[in-house]
C-alpha positions in Angstrom: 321.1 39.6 2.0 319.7 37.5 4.9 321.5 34.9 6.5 322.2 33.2 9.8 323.3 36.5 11.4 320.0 38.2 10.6 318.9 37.7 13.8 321.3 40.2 15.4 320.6 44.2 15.0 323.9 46.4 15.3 323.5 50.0 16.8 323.4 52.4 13.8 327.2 53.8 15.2 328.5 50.2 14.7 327.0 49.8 10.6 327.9 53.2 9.6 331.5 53.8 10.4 332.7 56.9 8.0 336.1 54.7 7.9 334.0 51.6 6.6 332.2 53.8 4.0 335.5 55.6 3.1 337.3 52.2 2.4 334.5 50.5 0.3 333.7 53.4 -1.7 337.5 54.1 -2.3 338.5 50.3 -2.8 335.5 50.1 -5.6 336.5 52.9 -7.4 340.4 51.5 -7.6 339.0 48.4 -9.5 337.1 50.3 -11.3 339.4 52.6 -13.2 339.9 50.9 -16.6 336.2 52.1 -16.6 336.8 55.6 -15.3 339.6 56.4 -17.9 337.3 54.6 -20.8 338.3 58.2 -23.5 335.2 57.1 -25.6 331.7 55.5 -25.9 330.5 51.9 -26.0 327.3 51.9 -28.3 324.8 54.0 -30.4 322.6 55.4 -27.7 325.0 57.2 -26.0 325.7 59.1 -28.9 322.0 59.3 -30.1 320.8 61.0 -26.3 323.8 63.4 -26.7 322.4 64.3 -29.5 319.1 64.7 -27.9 320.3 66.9 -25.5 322.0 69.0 -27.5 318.5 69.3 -29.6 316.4 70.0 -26.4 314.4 66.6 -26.4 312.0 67.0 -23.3 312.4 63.9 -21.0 308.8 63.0 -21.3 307.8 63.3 -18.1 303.9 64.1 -19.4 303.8 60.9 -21.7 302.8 57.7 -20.0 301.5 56.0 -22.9 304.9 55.6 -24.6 306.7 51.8 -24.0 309.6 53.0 -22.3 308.4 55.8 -20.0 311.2 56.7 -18.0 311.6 60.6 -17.3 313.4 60.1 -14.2 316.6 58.4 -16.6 315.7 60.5 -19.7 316.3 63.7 -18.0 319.6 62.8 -16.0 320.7 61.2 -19.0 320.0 64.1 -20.9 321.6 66.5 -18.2 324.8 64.4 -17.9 325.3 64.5 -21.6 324.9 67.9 -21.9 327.8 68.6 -19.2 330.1 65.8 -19.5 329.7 64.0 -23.1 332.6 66.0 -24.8 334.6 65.2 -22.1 334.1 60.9 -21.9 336.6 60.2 -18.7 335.2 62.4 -16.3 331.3 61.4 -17.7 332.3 57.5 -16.8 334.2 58.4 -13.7 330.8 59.8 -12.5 329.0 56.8 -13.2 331.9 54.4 -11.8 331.8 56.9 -8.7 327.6 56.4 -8.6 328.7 52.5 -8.9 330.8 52.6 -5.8 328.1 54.5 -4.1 325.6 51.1 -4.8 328.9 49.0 -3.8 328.6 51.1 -0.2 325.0 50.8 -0.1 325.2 47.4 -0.4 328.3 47.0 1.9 326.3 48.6 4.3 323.4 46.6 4.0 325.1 43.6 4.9 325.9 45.2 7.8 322.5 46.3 8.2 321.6 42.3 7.8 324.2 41.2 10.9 327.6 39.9 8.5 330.9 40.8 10.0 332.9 44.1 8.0 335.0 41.9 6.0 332.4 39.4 4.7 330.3 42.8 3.9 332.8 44.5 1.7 334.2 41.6 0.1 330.5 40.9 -1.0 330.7 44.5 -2.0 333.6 44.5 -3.7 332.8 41.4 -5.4 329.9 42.8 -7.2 331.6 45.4 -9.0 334.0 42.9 -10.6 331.1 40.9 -12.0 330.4 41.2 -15.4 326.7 42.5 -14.8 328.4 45.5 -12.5 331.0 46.3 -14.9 329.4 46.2 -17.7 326.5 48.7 -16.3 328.8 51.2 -14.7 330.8 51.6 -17.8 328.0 51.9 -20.5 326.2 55.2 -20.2 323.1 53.6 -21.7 322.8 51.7 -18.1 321.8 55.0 -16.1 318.5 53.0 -15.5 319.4 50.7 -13.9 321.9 52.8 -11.6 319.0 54.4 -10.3 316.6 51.9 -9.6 319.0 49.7 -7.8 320.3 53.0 -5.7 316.7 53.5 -4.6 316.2 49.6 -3.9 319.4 49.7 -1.4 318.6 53.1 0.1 315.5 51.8 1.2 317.0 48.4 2.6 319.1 50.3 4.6 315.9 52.7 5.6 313.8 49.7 6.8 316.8 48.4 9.0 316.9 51.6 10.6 313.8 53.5 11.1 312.3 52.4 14.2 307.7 53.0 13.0 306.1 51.1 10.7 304.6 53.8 9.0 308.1 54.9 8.5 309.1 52.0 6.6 306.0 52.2 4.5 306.7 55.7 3.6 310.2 55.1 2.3 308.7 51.9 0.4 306.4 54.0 -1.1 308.8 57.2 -2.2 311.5 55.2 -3.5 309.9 52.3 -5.4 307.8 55.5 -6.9 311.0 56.8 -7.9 312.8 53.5 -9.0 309.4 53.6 -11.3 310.0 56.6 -13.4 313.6 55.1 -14.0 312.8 51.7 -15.4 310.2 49.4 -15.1 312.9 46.6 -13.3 311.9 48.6 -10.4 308.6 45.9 -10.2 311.7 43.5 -8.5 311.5 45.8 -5.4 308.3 44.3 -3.5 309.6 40.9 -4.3 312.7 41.6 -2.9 311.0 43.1 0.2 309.0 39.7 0.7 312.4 37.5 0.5 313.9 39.7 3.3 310.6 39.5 5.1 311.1 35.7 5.3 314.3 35.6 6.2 314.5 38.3 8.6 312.5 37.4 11.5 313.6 40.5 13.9 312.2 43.0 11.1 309.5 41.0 9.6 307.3 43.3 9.8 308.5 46.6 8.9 309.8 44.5 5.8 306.2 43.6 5.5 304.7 47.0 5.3 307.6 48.0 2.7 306.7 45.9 1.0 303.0 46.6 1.2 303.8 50.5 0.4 306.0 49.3 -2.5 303.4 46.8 -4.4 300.9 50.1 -3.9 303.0 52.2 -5.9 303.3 49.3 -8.8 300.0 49.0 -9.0 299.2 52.5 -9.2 302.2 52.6 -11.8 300.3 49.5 -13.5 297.1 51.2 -13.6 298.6 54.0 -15.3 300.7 51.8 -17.8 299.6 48.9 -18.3 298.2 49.2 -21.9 301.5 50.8 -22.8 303.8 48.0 -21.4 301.3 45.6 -23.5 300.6 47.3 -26.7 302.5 50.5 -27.0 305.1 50.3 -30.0 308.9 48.4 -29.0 312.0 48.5 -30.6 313.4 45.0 -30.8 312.1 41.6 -30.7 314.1 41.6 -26.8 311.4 43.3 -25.4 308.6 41.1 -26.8 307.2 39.0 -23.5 306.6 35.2 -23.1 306.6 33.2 -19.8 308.3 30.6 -22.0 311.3 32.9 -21.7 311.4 33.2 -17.8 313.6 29.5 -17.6 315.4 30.1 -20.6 316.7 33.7 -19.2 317.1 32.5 -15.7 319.5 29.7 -16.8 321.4 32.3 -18.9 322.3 35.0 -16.1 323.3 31.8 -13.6 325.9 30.6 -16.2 327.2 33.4 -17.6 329.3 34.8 -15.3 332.1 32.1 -14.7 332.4 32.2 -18.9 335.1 35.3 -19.4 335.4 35.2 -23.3 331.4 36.3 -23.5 330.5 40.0 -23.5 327.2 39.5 -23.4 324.4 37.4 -21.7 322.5 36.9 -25.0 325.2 35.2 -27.0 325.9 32.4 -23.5 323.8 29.6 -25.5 326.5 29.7 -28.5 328.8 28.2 -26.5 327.5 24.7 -26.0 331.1 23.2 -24.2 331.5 26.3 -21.9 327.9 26.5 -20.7 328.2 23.0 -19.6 331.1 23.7 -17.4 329.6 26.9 -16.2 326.3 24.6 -14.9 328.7 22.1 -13.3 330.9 25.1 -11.6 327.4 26.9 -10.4 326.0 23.5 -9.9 329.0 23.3 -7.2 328.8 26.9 -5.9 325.2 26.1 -4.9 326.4 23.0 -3.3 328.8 25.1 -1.1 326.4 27.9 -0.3 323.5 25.4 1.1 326.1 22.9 3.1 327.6 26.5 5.1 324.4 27.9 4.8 320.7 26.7 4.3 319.6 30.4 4.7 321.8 31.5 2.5 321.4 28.8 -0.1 317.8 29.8 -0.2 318.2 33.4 -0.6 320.4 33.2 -3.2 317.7 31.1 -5.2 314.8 33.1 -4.5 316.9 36.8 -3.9 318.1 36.1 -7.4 314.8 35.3 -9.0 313.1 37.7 -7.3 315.9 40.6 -8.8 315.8 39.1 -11.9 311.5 38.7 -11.8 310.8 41.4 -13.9 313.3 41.1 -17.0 312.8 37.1 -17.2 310.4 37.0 -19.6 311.8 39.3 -22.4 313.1 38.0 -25.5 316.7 38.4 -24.8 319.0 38.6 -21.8 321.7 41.5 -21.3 324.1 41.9 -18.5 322.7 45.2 -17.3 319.5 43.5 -16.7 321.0 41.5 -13.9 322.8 44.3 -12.0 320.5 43.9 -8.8 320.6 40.2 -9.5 324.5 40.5 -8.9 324.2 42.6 -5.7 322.2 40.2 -4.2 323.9 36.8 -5.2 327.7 38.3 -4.5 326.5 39.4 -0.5 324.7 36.3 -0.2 327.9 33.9 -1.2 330.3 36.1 1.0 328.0 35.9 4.0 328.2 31.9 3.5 331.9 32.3 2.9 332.7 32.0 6.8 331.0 29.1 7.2 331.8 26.9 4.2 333.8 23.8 4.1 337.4 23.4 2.7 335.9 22.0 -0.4 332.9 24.6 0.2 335.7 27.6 0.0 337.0 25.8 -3.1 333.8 25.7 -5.6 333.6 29.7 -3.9 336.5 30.9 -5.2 336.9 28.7 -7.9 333.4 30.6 -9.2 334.7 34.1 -7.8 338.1 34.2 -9.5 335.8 33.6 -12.7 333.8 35.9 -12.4 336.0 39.0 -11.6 338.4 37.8 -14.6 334.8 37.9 -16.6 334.6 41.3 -14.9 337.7 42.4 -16.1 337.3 41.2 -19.5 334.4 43.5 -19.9 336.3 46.3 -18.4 339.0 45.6 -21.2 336.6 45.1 -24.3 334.7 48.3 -22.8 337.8 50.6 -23.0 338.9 48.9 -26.1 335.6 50.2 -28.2 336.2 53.4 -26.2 339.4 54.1 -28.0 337.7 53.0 -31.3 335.1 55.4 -31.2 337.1 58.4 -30.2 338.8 57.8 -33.8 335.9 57.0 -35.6 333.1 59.1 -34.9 334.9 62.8 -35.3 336.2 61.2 -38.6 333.0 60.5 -39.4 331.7 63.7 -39.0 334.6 65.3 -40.4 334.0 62.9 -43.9 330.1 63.7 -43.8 330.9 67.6 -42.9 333.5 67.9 -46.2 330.1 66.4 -48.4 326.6 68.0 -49.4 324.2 67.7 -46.7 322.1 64.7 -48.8 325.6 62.5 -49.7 326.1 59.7 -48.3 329.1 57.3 -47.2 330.0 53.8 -48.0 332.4 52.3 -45.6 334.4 48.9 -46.0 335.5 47.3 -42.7 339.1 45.9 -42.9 339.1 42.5 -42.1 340.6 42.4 -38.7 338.1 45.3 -37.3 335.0 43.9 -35.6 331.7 44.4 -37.6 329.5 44.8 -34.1 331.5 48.2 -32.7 331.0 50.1 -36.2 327.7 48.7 -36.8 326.8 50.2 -33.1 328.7 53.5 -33.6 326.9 54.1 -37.5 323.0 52.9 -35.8 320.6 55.5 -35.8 322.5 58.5 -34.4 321.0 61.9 -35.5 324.5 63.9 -35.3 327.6 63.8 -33.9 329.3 67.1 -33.3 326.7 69.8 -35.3 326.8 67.1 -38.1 323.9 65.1 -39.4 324.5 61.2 -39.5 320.7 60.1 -39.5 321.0 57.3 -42.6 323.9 59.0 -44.4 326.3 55.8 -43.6 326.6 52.8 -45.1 328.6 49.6 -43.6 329.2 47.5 -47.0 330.4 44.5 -47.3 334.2 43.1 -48.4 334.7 43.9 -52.3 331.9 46.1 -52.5 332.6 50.0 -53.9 333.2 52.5 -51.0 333.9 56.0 -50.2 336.4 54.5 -47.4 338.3 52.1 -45.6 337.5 51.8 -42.0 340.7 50.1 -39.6 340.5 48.2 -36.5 341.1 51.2 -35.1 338.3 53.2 -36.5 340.5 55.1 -38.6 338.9 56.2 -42.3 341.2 55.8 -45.1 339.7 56.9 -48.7 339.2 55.0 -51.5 338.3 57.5 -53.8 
């Protein structure tokens, strides 16, 4: 994240100091851990690809034409599952663990970009409390977007170190190839390269080839896709595209994170009272950034649109699709943190504190619908095992549990321990005849 220091290169022994990487990665994975000891799953798709992998679903490596063509995450997805998914804690500690690995990265590519240690891993540490981090490291569905950042800092921290041209261009190439067959966001990468090329004169121009290298393998990607990402069949109106979109979701992931009560970025614009502080407070935190630090102030403008370039025009925002977005916007407001006024440090922390409370929120909520589904998804299948094979279940929420969990846990899941769920469950509503009652807790209790 360029700033004033960008001007400065460190010797390689100076960035990379195994105690610096030992502290960061350590320190993320500490605030991390209501994650990491999450004993169930947070949505449907976790439990459909278990499924998947337990059936032998190829990753699709061979079929470009499909809309989401994404081999890369299919088939560590699929691998993951098939190790870890009847054991939940030690499958989210991995990904939490892969989360502090981005946290390093991007600790040490603040280095790479000239801040001082502290201002590096308090960026770092920073981002994993945001509700975009926390919320991606502790849903498994995110593994996406895992990779594609992990490949975006590895080669940051490959074109502030390698000393040829052609070197750069070669990493640009590989990794935004492989950040490709992980998720399309991967288009943010040659963006990103140009916004570093502006702002950091010293390396202009192996930023320049990158990013050169980079747009070559979107294009070719393009070539090879493009009447799939237009055409091909979607799932959800989300991923329908307008540039009318691109201001509404821009606006959203700004205001979001200084608004703890929201899970999720899609529901900010319900909150009419709370969206209008959260402008004010970012209004503010803008205002700080650009009075320590024009450079700054500018990268976090067009660092953040140019993370968030390719998901801005899609029907609906989610917090996941602004995990690069977060790495860049927390590095950027620690590197103007030394700088910044009294009153400047204020509107800072004032938006920090808010956004690692958010953070935490999502932590909680997360390992809250954890617990629920590692009560109500074996009884599940033990209710639909004790039935013929072509029965099916009508369930009756209790008041007090939360329609959105059991309508997740219920959508579209092919089995769940050896048993078929497919459409053999029915969420009905208060009054209406059921097999069972579910509780808050995701208990069944039978009606009949």
């Amino acid at each position: 994240m360029p700033t004033h220091a960008l001007h400065h290169r460190l010797p390689l022994s100076a960035l990379v100091p195994s105690t610096f990487v030992g502290a960061v990665f350590v320190l993320a994975l500490l605030l991390q851990l209501p994650l990491a000891f999450n004993p169930g799953y947070y949505s449907h798709d976790e439990l459909q690809w278990a499924a998947f992998a337990q059936a032998g679903t190829p990753a699709g490596w061979s079929d470009p034409a499909v809309f989401q063509y994404r081999p890369l995450t299919f088939a560590t997805w699929m691998a993951l599952s098939r190790a870890l998914f009847d054991t939940p804690m030690l499958f989210h500690a991995v990904l939490v663990a892969w989360g502090a690995v981005n946290a390093t990265l991007l600790a040490l590519a603040g280095r790479g970009f000239g801040l001082a240690p502290r201002v590096a891993v308090g960026g770092a540490l920073a981002f994993v409390l945001t509700p975009y981090a926390a919320y991606t490291h502790g849903w498994v569905g995110c593994i996406a977007d895992l990779l594609w950042v992990s490949c975006a800092l590895l080669l940051a921290l490959a074109v502030q170190r390698v000393r040829a041209a052609w070197a750069a261009a070669g990493w640009g190439l590989l990794l935004t190839a492989i950040a490709l067959l992980a998720k399309e966001a991967a288009f943010a990468i040659p963006p990103l390269l140009l916004v570093a090329a502006l702002f950091d004169g010293a390396r202009r121009r192996h930023w320049l080839v990158a990013m050169l290298a980079a747009g070559m393998a979107c294009a070719l990607y393009l070539g090879l896709r493009v009447d799939a990402l237009l055409h091909a069949p979607r799932d959800g109106a989300q991923y329908a595209l307008s540039p009318w979109n691109a201001p509404l979701r821009w606006f959203e992931y700004q205001v979001f994170a200084p608004i703890p009560p929201l899970m999720e970025v899609f529901t900010v614009l319900r909150r009419t009272g709370p969206v209008l502080l959260a402008a004010a407070l970012w209004g503010a935190l803008l205002a700080a950034v650009w009075n320590a630090c024009r450079r700054c102030a500018a990268v976090f403008l067009l660092g953040g649109i140019a993370a968030l370039l390719p998901v801005l025009p899609l029907g609906a925002g989610w917090n996941h699709y602004a995990y690069g977005f977060a790495a860049v916007a927390c590095m950027v407001v620690a590197a103007a943190w030394p700088r910044a006024r009294r009153t400047g440090r204020i509107a800072i922390a004032g938006f920090a504190l808010l956004t690692c409370l958010h953070g935490a929120v999502v932590m909680a909520r997360m390992h809250q619908v954890g617990r629920i589904q590692a009560v109500f998804s074996p009884a599940l299948a033990t209710a639909l095992a004790a039935r013929p094979a072509t029965a099916t279940l009508a369930l009756r929420l209790d008041p007090d549990a939360k329609p959105w969990v059991f309508q997740r846990l219920t959508h579209a899941i092919p089995s769940y321990a050896g048993v078929a769920i497919g459409d053999r469950v029915r969420l009905v509503a208060a009054g209406m005849p059921a097999d069972y009652r579910v509780t808050a807790d995701g208990h069944l209790l039978a009606l009949r």
